[in-house]
C-alpha positions as CSV (number, residue, x, y, z in Angstrom):
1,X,-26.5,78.1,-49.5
2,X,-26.5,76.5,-45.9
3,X,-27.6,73.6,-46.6
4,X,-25.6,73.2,-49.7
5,X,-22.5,73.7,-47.3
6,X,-23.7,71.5,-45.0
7,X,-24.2,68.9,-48.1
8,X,-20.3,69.2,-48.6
9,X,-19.3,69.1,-45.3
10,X,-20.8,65.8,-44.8
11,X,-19.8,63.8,-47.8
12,X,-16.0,65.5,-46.8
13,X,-16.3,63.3,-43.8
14,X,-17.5,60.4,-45.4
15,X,-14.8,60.8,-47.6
16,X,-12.0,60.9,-44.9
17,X,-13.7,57.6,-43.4
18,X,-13.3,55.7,-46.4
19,X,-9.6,56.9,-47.4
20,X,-9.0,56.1,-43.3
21,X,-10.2,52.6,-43.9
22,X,-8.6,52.0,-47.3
23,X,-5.7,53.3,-46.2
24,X,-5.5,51.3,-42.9
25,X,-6.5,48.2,-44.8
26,X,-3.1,47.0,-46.0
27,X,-2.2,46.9,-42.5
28,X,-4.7,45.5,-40.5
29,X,-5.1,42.9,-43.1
30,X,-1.7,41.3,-41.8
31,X,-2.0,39.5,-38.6
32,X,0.9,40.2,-36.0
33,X,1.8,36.7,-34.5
34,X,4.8,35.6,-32.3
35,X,7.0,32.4,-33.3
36,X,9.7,30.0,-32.6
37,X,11.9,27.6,-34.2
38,X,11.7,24.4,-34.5
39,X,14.9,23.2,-32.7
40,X,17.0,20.0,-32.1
41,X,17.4,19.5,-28.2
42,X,16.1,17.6,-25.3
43,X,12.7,16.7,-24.1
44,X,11.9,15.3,-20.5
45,X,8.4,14.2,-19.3
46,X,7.0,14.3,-16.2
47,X,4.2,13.6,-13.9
48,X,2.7,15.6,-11.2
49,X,1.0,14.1,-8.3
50,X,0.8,14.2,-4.2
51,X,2.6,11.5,-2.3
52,X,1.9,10.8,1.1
53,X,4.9,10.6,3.4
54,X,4.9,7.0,5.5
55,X,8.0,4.9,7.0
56,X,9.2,2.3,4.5
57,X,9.3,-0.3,7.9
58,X,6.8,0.5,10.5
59,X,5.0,-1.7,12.8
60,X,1.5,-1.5,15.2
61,X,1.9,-3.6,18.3
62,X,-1.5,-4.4,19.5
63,X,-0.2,-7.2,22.3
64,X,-2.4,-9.2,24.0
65,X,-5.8,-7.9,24.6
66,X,-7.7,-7.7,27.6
67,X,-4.5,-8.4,30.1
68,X,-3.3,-5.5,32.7
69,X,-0.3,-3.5,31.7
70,X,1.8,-3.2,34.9
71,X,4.5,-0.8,33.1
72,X,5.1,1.2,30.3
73,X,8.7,1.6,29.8
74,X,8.4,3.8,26.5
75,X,7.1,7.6,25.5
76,X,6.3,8.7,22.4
77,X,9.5,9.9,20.6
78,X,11.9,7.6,22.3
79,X,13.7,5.7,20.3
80,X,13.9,1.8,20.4
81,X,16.1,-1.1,19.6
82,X,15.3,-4.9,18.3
83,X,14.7,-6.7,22.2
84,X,13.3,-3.7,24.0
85,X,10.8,-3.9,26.3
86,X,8.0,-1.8,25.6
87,X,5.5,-2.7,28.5
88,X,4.7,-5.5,31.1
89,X,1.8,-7.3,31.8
90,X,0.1,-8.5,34.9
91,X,0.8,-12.4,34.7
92,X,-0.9,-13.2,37.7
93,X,-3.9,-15.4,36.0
94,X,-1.6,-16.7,32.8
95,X,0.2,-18.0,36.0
96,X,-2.6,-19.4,37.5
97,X,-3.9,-21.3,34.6
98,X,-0.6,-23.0,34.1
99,X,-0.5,-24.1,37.6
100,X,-4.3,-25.4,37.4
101,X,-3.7,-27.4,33.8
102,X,-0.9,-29.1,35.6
103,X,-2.8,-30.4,37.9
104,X,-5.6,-31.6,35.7
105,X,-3.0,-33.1,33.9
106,X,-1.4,-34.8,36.8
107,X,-4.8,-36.1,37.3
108,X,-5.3,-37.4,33.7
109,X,-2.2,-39.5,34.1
110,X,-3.0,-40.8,37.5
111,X,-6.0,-42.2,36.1
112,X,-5.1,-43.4,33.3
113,X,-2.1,-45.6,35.1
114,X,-4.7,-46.6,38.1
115,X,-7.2,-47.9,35.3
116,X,-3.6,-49.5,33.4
117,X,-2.6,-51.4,36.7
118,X,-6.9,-52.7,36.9
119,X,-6.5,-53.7,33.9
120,X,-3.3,-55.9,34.3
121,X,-4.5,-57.2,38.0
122,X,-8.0,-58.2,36.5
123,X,-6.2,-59.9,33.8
124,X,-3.6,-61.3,36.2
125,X,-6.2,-63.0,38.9
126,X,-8.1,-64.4,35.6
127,X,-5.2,-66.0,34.1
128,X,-4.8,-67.4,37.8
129,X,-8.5,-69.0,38.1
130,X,-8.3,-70.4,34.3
131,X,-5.0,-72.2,35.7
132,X,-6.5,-73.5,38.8
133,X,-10.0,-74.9,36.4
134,X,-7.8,-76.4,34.3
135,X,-5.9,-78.3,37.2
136,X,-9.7,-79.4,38.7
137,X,-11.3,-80.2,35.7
138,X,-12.1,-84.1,36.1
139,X,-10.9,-84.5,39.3
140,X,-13.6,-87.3,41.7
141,X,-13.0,-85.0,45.1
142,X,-16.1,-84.2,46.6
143,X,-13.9,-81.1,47.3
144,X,-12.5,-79.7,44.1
145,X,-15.3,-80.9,42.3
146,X,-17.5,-78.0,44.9
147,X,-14.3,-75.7,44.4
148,X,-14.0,-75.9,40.9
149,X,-17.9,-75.1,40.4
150,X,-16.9,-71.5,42.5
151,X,-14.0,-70.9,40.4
152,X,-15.7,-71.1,37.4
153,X,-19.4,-68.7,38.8
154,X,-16.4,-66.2,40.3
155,X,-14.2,-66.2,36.4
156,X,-18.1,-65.9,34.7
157,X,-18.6,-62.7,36.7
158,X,-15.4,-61.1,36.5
159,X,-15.2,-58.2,34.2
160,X,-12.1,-57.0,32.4
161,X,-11.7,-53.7,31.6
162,X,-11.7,-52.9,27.9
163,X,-9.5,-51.6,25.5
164,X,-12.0,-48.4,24.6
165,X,-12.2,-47.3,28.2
166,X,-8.3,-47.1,28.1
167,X,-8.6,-45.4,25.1
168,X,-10.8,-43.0,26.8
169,X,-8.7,-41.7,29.6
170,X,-5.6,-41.6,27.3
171,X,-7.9,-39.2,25.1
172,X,-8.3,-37.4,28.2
173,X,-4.6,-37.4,29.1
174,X,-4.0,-36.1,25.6
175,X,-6.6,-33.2,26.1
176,X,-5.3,-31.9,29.4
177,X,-1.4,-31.8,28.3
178,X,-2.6,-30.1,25.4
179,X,-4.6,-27.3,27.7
180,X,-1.4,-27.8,29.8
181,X,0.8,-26.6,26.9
182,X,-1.6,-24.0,25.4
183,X,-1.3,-22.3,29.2
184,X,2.4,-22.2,29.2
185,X,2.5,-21.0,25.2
186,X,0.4,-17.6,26.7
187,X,2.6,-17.2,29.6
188,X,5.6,-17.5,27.7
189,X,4.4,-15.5,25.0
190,X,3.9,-12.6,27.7
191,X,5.9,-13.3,30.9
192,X,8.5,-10.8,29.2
193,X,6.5,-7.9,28.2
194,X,5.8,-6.6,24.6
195,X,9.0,-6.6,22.6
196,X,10.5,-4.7,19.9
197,X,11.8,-6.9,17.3
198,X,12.6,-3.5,14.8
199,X,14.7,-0.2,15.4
200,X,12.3,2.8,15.2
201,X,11.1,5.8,16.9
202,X,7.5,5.4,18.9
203,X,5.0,7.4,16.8
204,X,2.1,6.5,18.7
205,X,0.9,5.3,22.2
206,X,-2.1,4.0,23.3
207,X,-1.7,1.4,26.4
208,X,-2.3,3.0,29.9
209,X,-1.0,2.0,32.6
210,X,-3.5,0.2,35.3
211,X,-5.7,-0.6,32.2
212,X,-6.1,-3.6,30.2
213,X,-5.0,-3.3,26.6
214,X,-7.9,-3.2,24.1
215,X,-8.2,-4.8,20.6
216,X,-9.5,-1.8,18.4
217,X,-6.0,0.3,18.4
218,X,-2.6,-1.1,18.5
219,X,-0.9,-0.1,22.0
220,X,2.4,0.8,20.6
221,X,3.2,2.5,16.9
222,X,7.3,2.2,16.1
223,X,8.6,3.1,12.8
224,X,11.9,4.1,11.5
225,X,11.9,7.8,10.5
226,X,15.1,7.3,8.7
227,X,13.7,5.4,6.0
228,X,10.8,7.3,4.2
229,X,8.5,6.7,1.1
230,X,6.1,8.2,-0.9
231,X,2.9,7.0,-1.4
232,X,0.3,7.8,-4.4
233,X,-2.4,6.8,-6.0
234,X,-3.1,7.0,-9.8
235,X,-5.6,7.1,-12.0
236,X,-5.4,4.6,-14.9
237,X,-4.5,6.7,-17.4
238,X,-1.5,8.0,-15.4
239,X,-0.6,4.4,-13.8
240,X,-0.3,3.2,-17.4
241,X,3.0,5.5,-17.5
242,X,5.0,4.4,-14.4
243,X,7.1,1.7,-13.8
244,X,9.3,0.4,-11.1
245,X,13.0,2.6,-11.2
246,X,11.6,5.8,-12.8
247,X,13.7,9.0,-11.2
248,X,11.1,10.7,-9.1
249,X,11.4,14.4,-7.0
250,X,9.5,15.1,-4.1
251,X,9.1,18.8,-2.8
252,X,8.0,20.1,0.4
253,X,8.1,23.9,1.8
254,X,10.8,25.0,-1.0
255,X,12.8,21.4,0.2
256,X,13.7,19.0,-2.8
257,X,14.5,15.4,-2.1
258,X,15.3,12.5,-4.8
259,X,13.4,9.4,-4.9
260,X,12.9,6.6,-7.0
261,X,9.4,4.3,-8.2
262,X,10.1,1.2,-5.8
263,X,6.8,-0.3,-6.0
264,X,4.0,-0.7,-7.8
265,X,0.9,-3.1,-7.1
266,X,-0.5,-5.4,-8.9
267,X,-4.1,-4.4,-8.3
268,X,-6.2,-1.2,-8.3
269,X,-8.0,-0.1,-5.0
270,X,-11.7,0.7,-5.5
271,X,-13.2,3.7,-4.2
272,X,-16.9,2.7,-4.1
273,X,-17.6,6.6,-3.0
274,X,-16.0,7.9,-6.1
275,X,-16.8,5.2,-8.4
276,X,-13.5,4.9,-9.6
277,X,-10.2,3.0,-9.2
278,X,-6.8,3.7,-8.0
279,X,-3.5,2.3,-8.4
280,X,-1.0,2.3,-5.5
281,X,2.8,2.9,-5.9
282,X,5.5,3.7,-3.4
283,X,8.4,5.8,-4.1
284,X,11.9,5.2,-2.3
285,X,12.8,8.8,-0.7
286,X,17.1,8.9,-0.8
287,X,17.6,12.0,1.4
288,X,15.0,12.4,4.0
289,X,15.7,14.8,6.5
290,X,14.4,16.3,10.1
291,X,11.7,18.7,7.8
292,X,9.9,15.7,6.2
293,X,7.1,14.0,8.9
294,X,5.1,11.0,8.4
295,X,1.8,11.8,7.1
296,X,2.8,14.8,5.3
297,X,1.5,15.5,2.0
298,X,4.4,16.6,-0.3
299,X,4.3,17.3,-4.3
300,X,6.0,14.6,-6.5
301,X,7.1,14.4,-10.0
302,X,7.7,11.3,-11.6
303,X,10.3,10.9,-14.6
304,X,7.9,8.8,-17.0
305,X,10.0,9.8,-20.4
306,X,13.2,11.1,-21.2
307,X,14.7,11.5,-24.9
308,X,17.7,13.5,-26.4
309,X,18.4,15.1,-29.9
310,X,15.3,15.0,-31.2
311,X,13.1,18.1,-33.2
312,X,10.5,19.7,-30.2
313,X,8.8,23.2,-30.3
314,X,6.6,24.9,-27.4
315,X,3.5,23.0,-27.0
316,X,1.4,26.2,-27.1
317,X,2.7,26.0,-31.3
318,X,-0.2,22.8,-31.4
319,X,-3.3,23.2,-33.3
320,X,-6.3,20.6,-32.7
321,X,-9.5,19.9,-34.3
322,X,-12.6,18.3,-33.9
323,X,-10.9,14.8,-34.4
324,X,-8.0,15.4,-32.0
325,X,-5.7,16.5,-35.5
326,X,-2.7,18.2,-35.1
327,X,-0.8,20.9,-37.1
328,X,0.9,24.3,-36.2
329,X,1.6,27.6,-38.6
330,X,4.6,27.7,-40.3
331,X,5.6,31.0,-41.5
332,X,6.6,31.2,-45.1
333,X,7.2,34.8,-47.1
334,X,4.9,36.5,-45.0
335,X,2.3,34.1,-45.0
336,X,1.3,31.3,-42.2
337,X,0.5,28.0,-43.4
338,X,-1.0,25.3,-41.7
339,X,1.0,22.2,-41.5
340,X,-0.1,18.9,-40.1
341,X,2.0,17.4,-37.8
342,X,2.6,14.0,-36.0
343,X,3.7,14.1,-32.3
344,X,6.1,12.2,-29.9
345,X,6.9,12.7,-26.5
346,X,5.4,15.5,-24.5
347,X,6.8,17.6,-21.2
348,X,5.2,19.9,-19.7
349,X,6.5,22.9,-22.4
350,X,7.9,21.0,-25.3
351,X,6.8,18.1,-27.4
352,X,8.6,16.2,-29.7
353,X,7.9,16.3,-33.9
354,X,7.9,13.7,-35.6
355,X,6.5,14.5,-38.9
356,X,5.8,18.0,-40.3
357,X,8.4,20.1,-39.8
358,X,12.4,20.4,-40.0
359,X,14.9,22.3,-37.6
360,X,14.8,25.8,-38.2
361,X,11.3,26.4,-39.0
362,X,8.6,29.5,-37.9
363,X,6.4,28.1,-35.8
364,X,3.6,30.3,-34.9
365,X,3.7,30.8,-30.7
366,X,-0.6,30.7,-29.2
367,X,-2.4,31.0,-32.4
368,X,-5.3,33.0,-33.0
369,X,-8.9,32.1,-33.9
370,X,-8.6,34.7,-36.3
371,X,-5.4,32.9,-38.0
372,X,-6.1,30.3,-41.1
373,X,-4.3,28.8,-43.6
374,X,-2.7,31.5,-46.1
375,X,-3.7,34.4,-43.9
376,X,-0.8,37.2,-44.4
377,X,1.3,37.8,-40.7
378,X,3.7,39.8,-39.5
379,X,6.3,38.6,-37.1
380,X,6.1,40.9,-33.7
381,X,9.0,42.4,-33.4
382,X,10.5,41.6,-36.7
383,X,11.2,45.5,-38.1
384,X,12.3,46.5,-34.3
């Protein structure tokens, strides 16, 4: 008898578990899914990237290496004009090497009018004996006849000087004005000091004064801080979607400040470390302000589509397969349906439809793995 109530007790439990589960079937069978509409409205595309913050018009003034800087008449942060003087050198050598080529040349051209004026009195006294041959030639004296045999031994021995010895010394002449200018080109080039020839703020300074200026850094960095751009670098998928003009928006520390794509060059950069290439592009900043420092890194956003009236739904609706296909869920009667779709431009939230759907549609929002075609749904919230 205990073991026949036992018997019964167990197949009443069974029993419950399989009402329970019928029961509960017609509602688990009906997956719960969240939509949205398809909608008419506007669709803006963007891309995200760093820029690099750097002065639109900047300029590293190296000045003439390996000569003494006597004064520095700058600090970094001061502000300088087109003419300022931004150090002085020690000229005392430029000086001397002026004064010395003016001498060599002095000495070029004293020779070469010396040799000139040879020339002319060899020349001269020649023409003079020829004369004085011709006028003995046949004469009987005893006299001339004796004279005229000297003239002609002292004409046969006389050398004249030649035209390529002239040519020689005025080569020389030529040699030591050009020394003579090159000398007064480096004094001139320096006798003033390093100049300014932009507006800007000194960002950098190297020179010492005391010490000679060296050739690996520049001695002076100016730029003008009230001009700013953004640089970047793209990949070439993304440089393949910029162009000069685009709007752009570049944030820093909660700041916002519009810009615009002013540049873009015409050749990608290789970076042999990463085996790959990047594109350079500047962006125009309109509003820089006291916050925003050279060499900051700042977020940017680039406006690379931009389309109005057009049929768009959340992108998280989009469905893709092993080839890249893609459809959403539309929900008809209770029932979601998988509906291939064609695609058009593409934020960051929406995309655009071109094919597939029509305003006012039930477009299944995140759908699950567990969601197929003709699977029975129930719209969250839809009884509530």
């Amino acid at each position: 008898m205990k073991k026949k109530s036992i018997i019964i007790i167990v197949f009443a439990i069974l029993a419950v578990i399989v009402a329970v589960r019928l029961l509960g079937r017609d509602r688990t069978d009906a997956l719960t899914v969240r939509i949205t509409e398809a909608e008419i409205g506007d669709i803006q595309s963007w891309l995200s990237t760093n820029a690099l913050v750097q002065s639109s018009d900047a300029k590293s003034y190296y000045g003439t290496s390996g000569l003494k800087v006597t004064k520095i008449h700058v600090e970094v942060g001061d502000t300088v004009r087109k003419g300022d003087v931004i150090l002085e050198y020690d000229i005392s050598d430029l000086k001397a090497a002026v004064d010395q080529a003016e001498i060599q040349y002095e000495n070029a051209l004293l020779n070469l009018t010396d040799l000139i004026k040879q020339k002319e009195q060899v020349e001269e006294d020649m023409a003079d004996i020829e004369a004085e041959i011709l006028r003995l030639d046949g004469s009987k004296d005893p006299q001339d006849l004796a004279n005229l045999q000297a003239l002609i031994q002292k004409r046969d021995v006389m050398q004249t000087i030649s035209e390529e010895k002239i040519k020689m010394l005025e080569n020389s002449a030529a040699l030591a004005k050009i020394g003579l200018d090159t000398a007064r080109s480096r004094l001139d080039d320096v006798k003033d000091g390093l100049i300014s020839d932009m507006e800007g703020t000194v960002t950098a300074l190297n020179a010492v004064e005391g010490a000679p200026l060296g050739m690996t850094q520049p001695a002076v960095v100016v730029q003008d801080l009230n001009n700013l751009k953004g640089v970047i670098y793209l990949g070439k998928y993304d440089a393949a979607k910029i162009s000069t003009g685009q709007k752009a928006v570049l944030e820093y520390s909660g700041h916002y400040y519009d810009g615009v794509v002013s540049f873009i060059s015409p050749a990608a950069e290789i970076n042999l470390a990463a085996q790959s290439a990047f594109l350079m592009a500047e962006i125009d900043i309109a509003n820089p302000d006291a916050l925003l420092k050279v060499d900051f890194d700042v977020n940017a956003d680039i406006l690379v589509g931009e389309a109005k009236n057009l049929l768009k739904i959340p992108v998280e609706c989009i469905k893709y397969d092993k080839k890249n296909n893609t459809s959403v869920f539309v929900v008809e009667n209770g029932v979601a349906r998988l509906t291939q779709v064609s695609l058009g431009l593409q934020s960051d939230s929406d995309v655009e439809v071109l094919e597939g759907l029509k305003p006012g549609d039930k477009v299944v929002l995140n759908p699950s793995v567990d969601l197929g075609d003709g699977v029975p749904v129930v719209v969250e919230g839809a009884g509530q």
